[in-house]
C-alpha positions in Angstrom: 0.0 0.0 0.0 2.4 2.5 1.0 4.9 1.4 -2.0 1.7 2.1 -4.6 1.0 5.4 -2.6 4.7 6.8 -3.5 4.4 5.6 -6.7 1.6 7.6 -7.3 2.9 10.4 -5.3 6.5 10.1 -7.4 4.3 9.7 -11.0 2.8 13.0 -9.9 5.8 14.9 -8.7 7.1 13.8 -12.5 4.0 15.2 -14.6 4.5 18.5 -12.3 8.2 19.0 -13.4 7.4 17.8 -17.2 4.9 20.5 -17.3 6.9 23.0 -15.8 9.8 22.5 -18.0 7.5 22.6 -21.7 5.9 25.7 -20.2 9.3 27.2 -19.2 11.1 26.6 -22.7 7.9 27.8 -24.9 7.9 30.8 -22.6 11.9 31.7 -23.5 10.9 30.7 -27.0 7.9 32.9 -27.0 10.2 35.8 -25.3 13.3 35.5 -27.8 10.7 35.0 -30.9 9.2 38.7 -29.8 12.3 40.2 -29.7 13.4 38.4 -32.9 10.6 40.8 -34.3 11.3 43.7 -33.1 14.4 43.9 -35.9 13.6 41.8 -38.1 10.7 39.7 -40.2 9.1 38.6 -43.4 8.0 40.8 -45.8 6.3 40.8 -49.3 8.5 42.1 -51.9 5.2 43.9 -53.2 5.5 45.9 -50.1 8.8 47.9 -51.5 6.7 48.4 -54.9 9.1 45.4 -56.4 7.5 43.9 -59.3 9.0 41.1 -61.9 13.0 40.6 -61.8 14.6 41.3 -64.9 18.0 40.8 -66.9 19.4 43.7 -68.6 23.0 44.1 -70.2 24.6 47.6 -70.3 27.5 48.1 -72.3 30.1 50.7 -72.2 33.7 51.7 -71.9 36.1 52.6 -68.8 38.8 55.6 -69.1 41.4 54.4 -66.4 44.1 58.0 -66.2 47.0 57.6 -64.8 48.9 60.8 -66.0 48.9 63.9 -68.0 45.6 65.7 -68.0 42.6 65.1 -66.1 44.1 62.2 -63.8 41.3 59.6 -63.0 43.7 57.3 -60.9 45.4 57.7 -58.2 48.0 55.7 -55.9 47.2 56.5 -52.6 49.1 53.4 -51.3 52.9 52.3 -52.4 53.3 48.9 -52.4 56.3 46.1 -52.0 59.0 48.0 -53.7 60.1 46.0 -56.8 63.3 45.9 -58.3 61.3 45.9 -62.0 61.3 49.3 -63.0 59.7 48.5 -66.1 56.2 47.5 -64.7 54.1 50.7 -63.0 52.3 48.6 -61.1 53.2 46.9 -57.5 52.2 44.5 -55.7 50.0 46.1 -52.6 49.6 49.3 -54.2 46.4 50.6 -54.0 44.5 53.2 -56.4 41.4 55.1 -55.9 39.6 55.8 -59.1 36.5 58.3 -60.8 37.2 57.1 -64.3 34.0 58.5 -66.6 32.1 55.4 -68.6 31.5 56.2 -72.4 29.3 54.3 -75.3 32.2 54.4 -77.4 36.3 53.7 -76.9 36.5 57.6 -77.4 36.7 59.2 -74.2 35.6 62.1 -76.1 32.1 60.2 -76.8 29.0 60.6 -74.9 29.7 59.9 -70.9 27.0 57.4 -69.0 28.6 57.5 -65.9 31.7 57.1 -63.8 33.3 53.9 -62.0 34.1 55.4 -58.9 36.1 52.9 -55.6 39.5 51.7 -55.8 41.3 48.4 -57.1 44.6 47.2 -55.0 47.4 45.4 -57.0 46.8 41.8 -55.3 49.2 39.6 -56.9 53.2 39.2 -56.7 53.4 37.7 -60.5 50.8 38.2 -63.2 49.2 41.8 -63.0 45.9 41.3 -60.8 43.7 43.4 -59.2 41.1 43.3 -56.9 38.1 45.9 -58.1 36.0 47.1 -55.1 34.0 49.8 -57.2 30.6 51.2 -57.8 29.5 52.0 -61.2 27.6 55.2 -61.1 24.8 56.0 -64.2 24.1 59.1 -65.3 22.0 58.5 -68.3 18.1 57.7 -69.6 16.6 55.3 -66.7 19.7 54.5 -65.4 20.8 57.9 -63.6 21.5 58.1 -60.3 21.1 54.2 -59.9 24.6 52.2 -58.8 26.2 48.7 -59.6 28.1 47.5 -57.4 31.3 45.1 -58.3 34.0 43.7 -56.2 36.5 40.9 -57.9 39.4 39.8 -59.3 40.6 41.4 -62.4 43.8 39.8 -64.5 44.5 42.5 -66.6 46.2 41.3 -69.1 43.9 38.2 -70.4 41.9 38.5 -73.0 38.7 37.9 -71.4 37.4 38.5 -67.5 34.7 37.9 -65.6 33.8 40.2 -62.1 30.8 39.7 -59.8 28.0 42.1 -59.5 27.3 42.0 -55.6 24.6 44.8 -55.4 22.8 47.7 -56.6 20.8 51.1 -55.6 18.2 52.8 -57.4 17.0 50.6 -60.7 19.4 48.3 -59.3 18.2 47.5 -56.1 18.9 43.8 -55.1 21.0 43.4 -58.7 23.2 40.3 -58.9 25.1 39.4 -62.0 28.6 39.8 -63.5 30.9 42.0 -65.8 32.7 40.6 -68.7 36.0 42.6 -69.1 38.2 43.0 -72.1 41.0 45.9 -72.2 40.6 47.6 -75.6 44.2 49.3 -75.4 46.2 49.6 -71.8 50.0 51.8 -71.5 51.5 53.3 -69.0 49.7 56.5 -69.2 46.0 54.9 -69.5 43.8 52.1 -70.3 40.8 51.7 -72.1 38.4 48.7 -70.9 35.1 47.0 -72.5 32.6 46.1 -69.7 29.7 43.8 -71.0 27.6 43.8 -68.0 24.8 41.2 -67.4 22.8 42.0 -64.3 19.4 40.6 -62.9 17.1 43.0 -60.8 13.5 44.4 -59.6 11.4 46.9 -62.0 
């Protein structure tokens, strides 16, 4: 009798805790799940007026100035001294850049915008760079909106690819890349093709 009476007694003590624990844990759930949405939740991508994505491919040409008149490049950082003196470039040097974009290989032609960040020589042989730069449109539907591309960028082959990471404006949540090919590239400047294919929101 008294063995089945603490039995009963210990089942019940058992059920008490059990229930105490699942109403403890939900509670800290319920608690970290509130603040959870005071910063952050789902949201409809109609709510920000975003309609169908699209892909769209601009085309144009980059004016990179290194001297003479109207400079668009300049080292702000000297790198690993080098004992080529026939190469301009070092590795670790870093350029900040606000080379105008053109329709045409002329830099005289009709301007669309500028690529404006830096690029940082990041390799000890081949001549590599890694572009952190925002493309900045000044023309038709596209002005005032941004692309945003950070990647590497081997110079001197024929054909590159870069990574479009993100947009503003027209642009917003863009993701896509550039396709690179340098047009005509000395010491004094260099003239480079961008092909760029980039999804977004209209």
């Amino acid at each position: 009798m008294v063995a089945s009476v603490l039995k009963t007694q210990s089942f019940i003590i058992f059920l008490i805790l059990f229930f105490i624990t699942i109403i403890s844990s939900f509670s800290r759930l319920t608690v970290a799940y509130g603040y959870s949405e005071l910063f952050g939740k789902y949201i409809s991508p109609s709510s920000l007026g975003l309609k169908r994505e699209k892909l769209s491919h601009l085309h144009f040409y980059l004016h990179d100035v290194l001297s003479g008149k109207n400079v668009t490049a300049i080292r702000v950082v000297n790198g690993k001294p080098s004992t080529d003196s026939s190469s301009q470039f070092i590795f670790g040097d870093v350029y900040v850049i606000d080379d105008p974009l053109t329709i045409e290989p002329d830099i005289n032609s009709k301007t669309v915008g500028k690529a404006q960040g830096t690029y940082t020589v990041a390799s000890q042989g081949e001549l590599s760079l890694l572009m952190v730069t925002n493309f900045a449109f000044t023309e038709g539907i596209y002005n005032g909106s941004t692309l945003s591309v950070l990647g590497r960028n081997e110079v001197l082959s024929a054909v590159r690819e870069m990574p479009i990471v993100g947009g503003s404006g027209i642009f917003r949540f863009a993701r896509g890349y550039a396709q690179v090919r340098t047009q005509s590239i000395d010491q004094a400047r260099a003239i480079v093709e961008y092909n760029v294919f980039v999804f977004h929101y209209r």
